[in-house]
ZAKOL-213125 format. One record per residue (C-alpha): z negated, y negated, x negated; residue number from 1. Coordinates in steps of 0.2 Angstrom, whole numbers, plus 5000, padded with zeros to 4 digits. Layout:
REM residues N
     Z     Y     X    k
     Z     Y     X  NUM
...
REM end
This chain:
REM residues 575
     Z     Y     X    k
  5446  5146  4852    1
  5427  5143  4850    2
  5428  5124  4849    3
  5439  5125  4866    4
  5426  5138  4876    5
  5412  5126  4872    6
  5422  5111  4876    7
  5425  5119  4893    8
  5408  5124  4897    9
  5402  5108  4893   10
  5414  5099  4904   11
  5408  5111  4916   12
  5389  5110  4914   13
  5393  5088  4916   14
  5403  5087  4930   15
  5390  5101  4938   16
  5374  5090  4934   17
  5382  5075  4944   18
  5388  5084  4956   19
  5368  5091  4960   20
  5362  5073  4957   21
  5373  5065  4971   22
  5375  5080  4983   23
  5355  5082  4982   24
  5352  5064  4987   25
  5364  5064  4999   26
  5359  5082  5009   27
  5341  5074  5009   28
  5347  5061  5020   29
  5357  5071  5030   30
  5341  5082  5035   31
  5324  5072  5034   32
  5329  5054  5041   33
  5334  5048  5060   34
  5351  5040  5054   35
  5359  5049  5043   36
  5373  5042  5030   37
  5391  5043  5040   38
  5381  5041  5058   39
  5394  5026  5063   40
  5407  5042  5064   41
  5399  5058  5064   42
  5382  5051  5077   43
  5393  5051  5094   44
  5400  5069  5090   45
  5381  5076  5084   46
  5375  5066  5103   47
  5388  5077  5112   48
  5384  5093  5103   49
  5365  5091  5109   50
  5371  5087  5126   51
  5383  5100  5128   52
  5370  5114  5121   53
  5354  5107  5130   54
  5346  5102  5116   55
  5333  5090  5115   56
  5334  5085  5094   57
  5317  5079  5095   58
  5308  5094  5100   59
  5302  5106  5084   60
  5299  5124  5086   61
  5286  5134  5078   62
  5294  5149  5067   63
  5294  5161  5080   64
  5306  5152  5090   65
  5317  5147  5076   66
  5319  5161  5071   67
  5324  5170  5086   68
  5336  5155  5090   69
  5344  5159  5072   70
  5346  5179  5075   71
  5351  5173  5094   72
  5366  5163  5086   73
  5372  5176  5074   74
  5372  5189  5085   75
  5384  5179  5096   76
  5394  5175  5082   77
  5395  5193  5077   78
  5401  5198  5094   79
  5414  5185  5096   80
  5421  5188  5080   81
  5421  5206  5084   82
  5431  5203  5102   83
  5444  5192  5093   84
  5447  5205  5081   85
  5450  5219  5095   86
  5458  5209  5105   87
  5472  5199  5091   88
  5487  5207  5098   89
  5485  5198  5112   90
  5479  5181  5106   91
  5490  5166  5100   92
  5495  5163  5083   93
  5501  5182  5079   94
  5519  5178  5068   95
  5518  5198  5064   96
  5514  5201  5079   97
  5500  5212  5070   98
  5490  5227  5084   99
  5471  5226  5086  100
  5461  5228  5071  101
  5452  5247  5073  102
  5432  5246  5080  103
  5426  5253  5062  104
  5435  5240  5052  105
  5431  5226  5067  106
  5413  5230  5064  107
  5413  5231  5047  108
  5421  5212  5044  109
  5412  5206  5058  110
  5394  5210  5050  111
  5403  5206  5034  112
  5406  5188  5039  113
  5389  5184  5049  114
  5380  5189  5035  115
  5389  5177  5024  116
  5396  5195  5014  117
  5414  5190  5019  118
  5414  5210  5010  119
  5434  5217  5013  120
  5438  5234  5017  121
  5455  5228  5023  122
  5470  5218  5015  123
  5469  5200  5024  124
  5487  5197  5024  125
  5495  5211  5033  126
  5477  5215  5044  127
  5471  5198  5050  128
  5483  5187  5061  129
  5484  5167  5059  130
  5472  5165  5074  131
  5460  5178  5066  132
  5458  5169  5050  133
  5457  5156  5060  134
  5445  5155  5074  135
  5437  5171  5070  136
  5435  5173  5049  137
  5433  5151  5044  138
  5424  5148  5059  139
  5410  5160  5052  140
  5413  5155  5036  141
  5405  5139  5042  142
  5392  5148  5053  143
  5384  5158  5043  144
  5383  5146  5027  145
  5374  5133  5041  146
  5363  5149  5045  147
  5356  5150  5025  148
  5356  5131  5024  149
  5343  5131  5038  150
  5331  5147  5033  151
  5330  5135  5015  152
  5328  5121  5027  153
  5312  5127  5036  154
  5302  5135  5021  155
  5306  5118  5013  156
  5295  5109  5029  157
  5283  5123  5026  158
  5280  5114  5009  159
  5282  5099  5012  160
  5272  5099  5028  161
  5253  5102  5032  162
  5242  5106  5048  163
  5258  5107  5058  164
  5265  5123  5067  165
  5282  5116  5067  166
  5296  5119  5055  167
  5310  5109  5062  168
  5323  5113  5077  169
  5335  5125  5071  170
  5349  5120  5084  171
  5347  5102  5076  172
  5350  5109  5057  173
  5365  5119  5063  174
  5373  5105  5070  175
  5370  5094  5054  176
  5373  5106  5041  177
  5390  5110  5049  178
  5395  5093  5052  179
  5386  5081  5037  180
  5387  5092  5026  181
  5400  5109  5026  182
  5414  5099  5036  183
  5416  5084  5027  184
  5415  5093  5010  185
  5428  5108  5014  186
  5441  5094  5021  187
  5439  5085  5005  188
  5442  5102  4995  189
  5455  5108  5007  190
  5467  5091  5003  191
  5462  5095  4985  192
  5470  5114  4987  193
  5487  5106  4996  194
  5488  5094  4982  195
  5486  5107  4969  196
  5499  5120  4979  197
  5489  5130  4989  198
  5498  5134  5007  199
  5493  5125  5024  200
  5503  5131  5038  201
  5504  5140  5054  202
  5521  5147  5051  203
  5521  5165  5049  204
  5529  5176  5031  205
  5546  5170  5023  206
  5557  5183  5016  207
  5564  5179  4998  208
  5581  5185  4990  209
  5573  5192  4972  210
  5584  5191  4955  211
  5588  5211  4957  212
  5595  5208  4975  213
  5579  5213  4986  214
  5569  5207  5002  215
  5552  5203  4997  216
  5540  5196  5012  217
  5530  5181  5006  218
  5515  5179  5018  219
  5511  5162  5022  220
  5497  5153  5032  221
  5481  5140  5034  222
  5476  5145  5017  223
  5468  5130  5008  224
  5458  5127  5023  225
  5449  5145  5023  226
  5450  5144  5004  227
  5438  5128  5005  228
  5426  5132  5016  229
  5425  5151  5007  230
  5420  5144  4992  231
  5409  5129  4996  232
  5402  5140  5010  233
  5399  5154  4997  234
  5410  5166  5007  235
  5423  5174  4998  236
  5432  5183  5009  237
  5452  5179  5002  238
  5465  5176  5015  239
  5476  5188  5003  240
  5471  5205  4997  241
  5473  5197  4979  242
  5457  5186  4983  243
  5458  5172  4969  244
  5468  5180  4958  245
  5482  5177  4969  246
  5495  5162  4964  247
  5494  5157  4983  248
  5473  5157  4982  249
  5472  5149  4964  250
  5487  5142  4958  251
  5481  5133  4939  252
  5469  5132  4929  253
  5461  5114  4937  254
  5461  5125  4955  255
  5450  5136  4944  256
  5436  5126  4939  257
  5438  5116  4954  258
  5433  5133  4964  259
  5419  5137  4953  260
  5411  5121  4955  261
  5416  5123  4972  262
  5404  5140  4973  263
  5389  5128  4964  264
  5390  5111  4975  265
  5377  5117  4989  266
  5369  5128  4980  267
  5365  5119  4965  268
  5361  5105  4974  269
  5349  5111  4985  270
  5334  5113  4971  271
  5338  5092  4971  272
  5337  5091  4989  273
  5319  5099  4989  274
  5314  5089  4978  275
  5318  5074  4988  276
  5308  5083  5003  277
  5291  5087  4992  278
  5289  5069  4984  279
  5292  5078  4969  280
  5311  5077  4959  281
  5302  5088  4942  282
  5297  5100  4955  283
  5318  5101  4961  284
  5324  5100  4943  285
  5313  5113  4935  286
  5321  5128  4950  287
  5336  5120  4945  288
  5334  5121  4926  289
  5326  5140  4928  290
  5341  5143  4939  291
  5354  5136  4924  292
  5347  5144  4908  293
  5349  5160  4918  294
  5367  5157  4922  295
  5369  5151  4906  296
  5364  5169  4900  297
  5377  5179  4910  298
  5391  5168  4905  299
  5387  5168  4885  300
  5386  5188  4887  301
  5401  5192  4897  302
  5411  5179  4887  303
  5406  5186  4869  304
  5408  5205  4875  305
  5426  5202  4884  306
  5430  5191  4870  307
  5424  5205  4856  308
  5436  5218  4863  309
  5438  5235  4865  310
  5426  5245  4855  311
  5436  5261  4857  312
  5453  5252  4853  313
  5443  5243  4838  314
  5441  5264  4830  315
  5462  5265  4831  316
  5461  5248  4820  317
  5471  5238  4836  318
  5467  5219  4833  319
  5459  5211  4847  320
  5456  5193  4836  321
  5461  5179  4844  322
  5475  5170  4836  323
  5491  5159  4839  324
  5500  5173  4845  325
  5488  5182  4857  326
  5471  5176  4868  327
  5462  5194  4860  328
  5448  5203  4867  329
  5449  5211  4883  330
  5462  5206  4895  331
  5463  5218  4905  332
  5464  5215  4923  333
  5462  5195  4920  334
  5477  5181  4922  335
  5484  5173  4908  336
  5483  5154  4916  337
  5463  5158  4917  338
  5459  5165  4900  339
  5444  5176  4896  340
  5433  5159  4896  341
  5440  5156  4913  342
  5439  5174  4923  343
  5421  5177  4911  344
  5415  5160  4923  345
  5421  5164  4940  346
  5412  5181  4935  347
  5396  5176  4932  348
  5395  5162  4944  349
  5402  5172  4957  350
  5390  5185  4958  351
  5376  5172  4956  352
  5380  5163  4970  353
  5382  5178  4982  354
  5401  5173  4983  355
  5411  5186  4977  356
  5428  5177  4977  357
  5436  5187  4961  358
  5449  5178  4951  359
  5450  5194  4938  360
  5446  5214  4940  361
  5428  5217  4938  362
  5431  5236  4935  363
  5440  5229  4922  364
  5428  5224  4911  365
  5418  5232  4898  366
  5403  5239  4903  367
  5389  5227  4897  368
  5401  5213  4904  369
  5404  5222  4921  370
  5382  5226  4920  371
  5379  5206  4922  372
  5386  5203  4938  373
  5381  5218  4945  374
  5364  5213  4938  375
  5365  5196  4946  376
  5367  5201  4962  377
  5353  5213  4960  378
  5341  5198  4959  379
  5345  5192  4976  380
  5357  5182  4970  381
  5343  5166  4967  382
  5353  5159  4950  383
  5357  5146  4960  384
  5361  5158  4973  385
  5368  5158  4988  386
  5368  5142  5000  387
  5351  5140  5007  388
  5350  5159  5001  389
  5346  5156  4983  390
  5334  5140  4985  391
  5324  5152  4997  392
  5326  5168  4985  393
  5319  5158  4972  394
  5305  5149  4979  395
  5298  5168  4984  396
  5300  5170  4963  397
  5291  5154  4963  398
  5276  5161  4972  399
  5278  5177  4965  400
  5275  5168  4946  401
  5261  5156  4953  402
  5253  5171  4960  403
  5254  5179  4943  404
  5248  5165  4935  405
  5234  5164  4946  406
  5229  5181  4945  407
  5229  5177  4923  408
  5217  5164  4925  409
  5207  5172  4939  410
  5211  5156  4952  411
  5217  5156  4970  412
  5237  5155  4966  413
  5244  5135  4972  414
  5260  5127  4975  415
  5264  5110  4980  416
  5246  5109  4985  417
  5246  5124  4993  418
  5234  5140  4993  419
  5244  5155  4991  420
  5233  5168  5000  421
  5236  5188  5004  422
  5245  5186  5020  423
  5259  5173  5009  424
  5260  5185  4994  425
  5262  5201  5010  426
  5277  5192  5014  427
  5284  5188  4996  428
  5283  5206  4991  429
  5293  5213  5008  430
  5304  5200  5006  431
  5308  5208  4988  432
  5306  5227  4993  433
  5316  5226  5006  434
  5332  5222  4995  435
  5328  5234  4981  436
  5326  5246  4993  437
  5344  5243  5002  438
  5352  5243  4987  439
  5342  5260  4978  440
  5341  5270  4993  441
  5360  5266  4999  442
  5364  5270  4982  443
  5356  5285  4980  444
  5364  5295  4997  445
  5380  5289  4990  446
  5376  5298  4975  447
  5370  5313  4983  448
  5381  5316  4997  449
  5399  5322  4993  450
  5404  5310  5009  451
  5399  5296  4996  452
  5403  5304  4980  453
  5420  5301  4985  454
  5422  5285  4985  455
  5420  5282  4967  456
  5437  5278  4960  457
  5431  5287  4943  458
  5421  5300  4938  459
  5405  5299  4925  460
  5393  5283  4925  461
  5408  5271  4927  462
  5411  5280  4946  463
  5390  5279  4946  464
  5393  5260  4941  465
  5407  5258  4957  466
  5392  5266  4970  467
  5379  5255  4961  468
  5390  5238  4964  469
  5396  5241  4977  470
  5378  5242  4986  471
  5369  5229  4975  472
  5387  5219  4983  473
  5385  5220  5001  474
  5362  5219  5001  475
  5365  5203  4992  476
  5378  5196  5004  477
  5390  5194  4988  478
  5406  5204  4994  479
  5416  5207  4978  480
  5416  5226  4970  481
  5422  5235  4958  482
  5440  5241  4962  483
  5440  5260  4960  484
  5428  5260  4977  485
  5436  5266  4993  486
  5428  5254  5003  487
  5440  5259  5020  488
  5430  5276  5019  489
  5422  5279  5034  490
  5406  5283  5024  491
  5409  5266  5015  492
  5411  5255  5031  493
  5395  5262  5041  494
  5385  5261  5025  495
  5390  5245  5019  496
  5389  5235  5035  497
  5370  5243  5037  498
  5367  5235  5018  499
  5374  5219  5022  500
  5363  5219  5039  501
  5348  5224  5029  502
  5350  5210  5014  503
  5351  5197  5025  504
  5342  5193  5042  505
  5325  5202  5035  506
  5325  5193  5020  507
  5328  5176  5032  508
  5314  5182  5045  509
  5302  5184  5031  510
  5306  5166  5023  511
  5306  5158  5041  512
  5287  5168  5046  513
  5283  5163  5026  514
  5288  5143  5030  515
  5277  5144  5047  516
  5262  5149  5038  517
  5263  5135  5023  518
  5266  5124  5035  519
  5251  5126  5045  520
  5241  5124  5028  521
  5232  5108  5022  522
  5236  5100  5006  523
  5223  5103  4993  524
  5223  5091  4979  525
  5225  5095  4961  526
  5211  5102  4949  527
  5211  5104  4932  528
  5215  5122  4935  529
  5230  5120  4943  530
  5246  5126  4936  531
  5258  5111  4935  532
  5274  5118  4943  533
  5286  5106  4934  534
  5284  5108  4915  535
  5295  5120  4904  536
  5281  5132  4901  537
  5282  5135  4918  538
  5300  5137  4919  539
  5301  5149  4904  540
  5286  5159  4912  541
  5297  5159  4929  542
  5313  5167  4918  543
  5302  5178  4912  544
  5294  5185  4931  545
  5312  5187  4938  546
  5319  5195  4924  547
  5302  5206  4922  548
  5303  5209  4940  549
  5323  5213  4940  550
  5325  5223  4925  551
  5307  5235  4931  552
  5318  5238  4947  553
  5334  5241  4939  554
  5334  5245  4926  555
  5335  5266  4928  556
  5351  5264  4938  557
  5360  5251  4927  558
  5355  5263  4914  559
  5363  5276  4923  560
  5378  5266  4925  561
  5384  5252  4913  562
  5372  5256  4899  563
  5376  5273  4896  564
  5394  5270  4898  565
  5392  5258  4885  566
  5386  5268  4873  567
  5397  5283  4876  568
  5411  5269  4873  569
  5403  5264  4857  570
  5404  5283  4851  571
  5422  5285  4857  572
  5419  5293  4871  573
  5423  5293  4888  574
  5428  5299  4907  575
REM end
């Protein structure tokens, strides 16, 4: 059992490293040259989008206008997706001939799937019409992935820049994200789905005779398509209620991994990409290796804790071993094609990425496994992260460290050549606030107000736990959640969607006003005083600030939550 869990994480950690390698190159084509790879096909398409919009692609913007084009688009997106919703009864493509989604709900996804959340508080398959998932819900799958792609985008210029007010044209990076990089990608993963069993098809549900004689309503629809771009997109929103748990969603084991990697391609590619753009590959690998060892953290401790069982069962003397005749540990709420090795990766990865496509029960699992994704989304979701959201996240911890380190050696804090000066560090520390903030405060009415009290599934720390989750969730854009949460509530859907509001368009005004002021900066050369950004010292001290910074933050309410479940577990106790 051990030999294969290593042999399946290694295989995992390979394919993921060439993956970064050729997906890095490739992206830093796409964005910083004239003619980028694919141009033949994809340049007279890119021509007629810039002609159709009015744009002029060689025009740059300072910050300001870049980012009011960004909230500009989203806000468009967010009302169109909101119309289609309303209006789905009497659009094309409705087999169920489903009514109007209601305004709380509408809102509620709509600011779900703008802000790259894709949180649920409805089943998919009986909710959402064919021509829903499709032009409104994938659409913005797309959009809002292109949107964090972009904000990465301009702080990356801010770096690699100098004495420029310029960051780029966002309406150019929208257009190339979405057509270099996110189409071409979820195509490819979309024929992998088919291959592999996934459904494609604009036909409506199928009724099936079952062995006992009764009519059971298979739903059907443009699954794989949606299921791509979901995961490469870091979405997660499931076309079925199931997410991927469901047969239709994730159908083997190979689907499995392929939808992990899937969830790390742009993400994990990205720290490769930058370092393309800053003349310096160290600088890209070191993110990326502080971004790995992290990851690699959270999936040796929910592995070994969900493979270790049951500590209440363990007092009845139950055996939880893993042996020829069962998988052991805890299996509860996980599918037996995955394993515990399986569900304890999509776990971990999906709540580092700001995904939170589930293929398992995250209530399910034992507290101190259940506390490590929760944990991961509380640190903005930078361990790889979201895409574009987690290579910004982290190059605010970046700063945050150099800062630090600057502060130890009584030395104007640098990076990449770049003086990091109180207006810079004014930014960083909003940019930080304002997420713990969303997530504590949210949190704490919940807590305090019998409205939000009663949308804990359970009582004691593990209802604490489904509050704590379910906010750390929607401020971190992630949108899985512990199941005992009543997420249809009315207290639920005006409080989440104001988290998911608040965890993502501050955080990307503050990156976008942080990239116009480094990029106005001069390049100062290297002393002997400056930190090298790019050896493992650094990297184990920039571990060590995000963890600091995370676990100072947290670390009472996890307490209150996972931590003291745990131990009432321990001593055979529980709610």
């Amino acid at each position: 059992m051990i030999v294969h869990t290593l042999g399946y994480f290694a295989l995992f950690t390979l394919v993921l490293i060439g993956i970064s390698i050729a997906l890095g190159w490739y992206m830093a084509r796409v964005f910083d040259t004239e003619r980028p790879p694919f141009a033949r096909v994809l340049g007279p398409v890119e021509r007629a989008c810039y002609r159709l919009a009015g744009v002029d692609p060689a025009r740059e913007q300072r910050w300001t206008a870049y980012a009011a084009g960004l909230l500009l688009f989203n806000l468009f997106g967010l009302l169109l997706l909101y119309g289609i919703q309303r209006l789905q009864a009497w659009l094309p493509l409705n087999p169920q001939d489903l009514g109007p989604v209601s305004p709380l709900v509408a809102w509620n996804t709509a600011v779900s799937f703008v802000t790259n959340t894709n949180w649920q508080a409805y089943a998919g398959e009986s909710t959402m019409s064919i021509f829903t998932q499709m032009a409104g819900l994938a659409v913005q799958n797309f959009l809002s992935a292109a949107t964090g792609i972009v904000a990465a985008l301009a702080l990356a210029r801010g770096l690699a820049r100098q004495s420029t007010q310029a960051v780029g044209n966002v309406w150019v990076d929208l257009t190339r994200a979405t057509l270099y990089v996110l189409l071409p990608l979820a195509l490819v993963g979309a024929i992998f789905l088919v291959w592999q069993g996934v459904p494609q098809t604009l036909h409506g549900p199928v009724t099936a005779t079952t062995l006992e004689g009764a009519q059971q309503v298979i739903p059907r629809g443009p699954v794989a398509s949606q299921e791509a771009i979901k995961m490469l997109g870091t979405n997660g929103g499931g076309y079925f209620n199931a997410n991927s748990a469901h047969p239709y969603e994730n159908p083997t084991p190979l689907t499995n991994l392929a939808e992990i990697l899937f969830m790390l391609a742009i993400p994990a590619a990205l720290p490769i990409t930058f370092g393309y753009w800053v003349k310096d590959r160290r600088q890209g690998w070191a993110i990326w290796a502080a971004m790995a060892v992290v990851l690699a953290l959270g999936v040796a401790v929910v592995t070994v804790v969900e493979q270790g069982g049951n500590p209440l069962l363990a007092r009845f003397g139950v055996d939880q071993h893993a042996s020829i005749l069962q998988p052991g540990g805890n299996f509860e709420g996980k599918e037996v094609r995955f394993g515990i090795p399986g569900s304890s990766l999509f776990a971990v990865v999906t709540t580092a990425v700001s995904c939170g496509a589930v293929n398992s029960a995250h209530d399910s699992y034992l507290p101190l496994a259940g506390l490590v994704p929760m944990f991961n989304m509380q640190l903005g979701e930078i361990i790889f992260g979201g895409v574009g959201s987690g290579l910004y996240g982290m190059l605010v911890f970046v700063l945050t460290t150099v800062f630090i380190a600057g502060l130890m050696v009584g030395r104007t804090p640098e990076y990449l050549g770049k003086k990091i000066g109180p207006y810079e560090i004014k930014l960083v520390a909003l940019y930080i606030l304002v997420s713990a903030a969303s997530i504590l405060v949210f949190t704490g009415l919940a807590s305090a107000l019998p409205a939000g009290r009663a949308l804990a599934g359970n009582p004691g720390p593990h209802g604490f736990s489904e509050l704590l989750y379910a906010y750390s969730s929607t401020t971190g854009n992630n949108g899985s959640a512990f199941g005992g949460y009543n997420a249809a509530a009315t207290f639920a859907l005006l409080t989440t969607a104001l988290a998911m509001l608040f965890g993502r368009f501050p955080g990307i005004v503050l990156v976008l006003a942080l990239a116009g002021s480094l990029a106005a900066k001069k390049r100062v050369p290297p002393s002997l005083g400056t930190m090298p950004t790019h050896t493992p010292l650094f990297v184990a001290t920039l571990i060590g600030v995000i963890l600091i910074v995370g676990g100072l933050t947290y670390l009472p309410g996890l307490a209150l939550g996972p931590i003291v479940e745990h131990l009432l577990l321990v001593a055979g106790r529980v709610f």
